[in-house]
N, C-alpha and C positions, 0 to 999 in steps of 0.2 A: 459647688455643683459639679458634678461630674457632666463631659461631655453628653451623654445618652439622655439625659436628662430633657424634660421638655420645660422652655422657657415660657412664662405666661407675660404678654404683652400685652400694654393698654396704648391705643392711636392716641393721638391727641393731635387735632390740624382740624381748621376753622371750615376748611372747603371739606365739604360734603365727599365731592365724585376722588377726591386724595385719601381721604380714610378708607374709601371702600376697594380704590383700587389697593393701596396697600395689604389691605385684609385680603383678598384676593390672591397679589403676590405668596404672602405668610402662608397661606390655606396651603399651597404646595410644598410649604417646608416641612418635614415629619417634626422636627424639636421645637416645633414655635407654636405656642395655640393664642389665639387673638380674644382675652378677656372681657374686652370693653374698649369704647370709642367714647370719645368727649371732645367737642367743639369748643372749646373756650377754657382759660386759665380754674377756673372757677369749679370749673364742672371736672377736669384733671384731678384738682385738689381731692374733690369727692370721691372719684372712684379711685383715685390712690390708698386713701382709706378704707372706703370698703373690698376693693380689690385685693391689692397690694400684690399689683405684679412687679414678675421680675425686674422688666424693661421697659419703659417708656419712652417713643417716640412723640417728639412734645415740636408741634409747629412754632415756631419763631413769632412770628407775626399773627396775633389772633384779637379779635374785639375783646373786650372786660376787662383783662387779665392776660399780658403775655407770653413766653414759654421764658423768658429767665425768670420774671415773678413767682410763677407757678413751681419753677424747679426750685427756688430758692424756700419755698415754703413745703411743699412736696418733701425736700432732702430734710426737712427738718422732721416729718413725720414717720421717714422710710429712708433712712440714710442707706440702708442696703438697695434700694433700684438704680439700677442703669439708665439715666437719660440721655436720648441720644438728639439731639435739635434738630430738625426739617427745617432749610431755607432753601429760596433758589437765590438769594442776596442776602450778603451779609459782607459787614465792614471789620477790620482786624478789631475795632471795640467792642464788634458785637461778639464775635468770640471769644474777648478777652471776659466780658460781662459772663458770657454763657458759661463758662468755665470755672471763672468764682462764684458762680450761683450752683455748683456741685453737675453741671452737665461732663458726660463722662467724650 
């Protein structure tokens, strides 16, 4: 993708008012357009397929289905997106885990 290029990003984080302030944030980047939000591992999985954005910011800690589960099967369907993990805690395993589950 060349720089000018506009990135299509899907949220993915359990808490409500984190998605939308993120969306928010994005809204003022001109290269970023915000696809699709998903609360839960489960619901990621879905709109990675019908989506199939570029980028996915994928929360860490989520009910159903976590963000490494989710990226792990995610990269199995879209080995080209970007997942980027959301945590405000995380332990050196949890990055080690997020990392071999294809988080960029």
């Amino acid at each position: 993708m060349k720089t000018s290029e506009i990135r299509h990003i899907l949220i993915v984080e359990d808490q409500e008012i984190i998605r939308k302030g993120l969306r928010a944030l994005l809204a003022a980047t001109k290269n970023f357009e915000v696809v699709g939000e998903a609360a839960n591992g489960y619901e990621a999985i879905s709109a990675s397929k019908e989506l199939k954005p570029d980028v996915i910011l994928m929360g860490l800690s989520m009910p159903k289905m976590n963000g490494i589960e989710s990226t792990r099967q995610i990269k199995r369907i879209n080995d080209d997106a970007k997942i980027l993990m959301l945590t405000s805690h995380c332990t050196e395993e949890c990055v080690r885990d997020s990392l071999k589950a294809g988080a960029a």
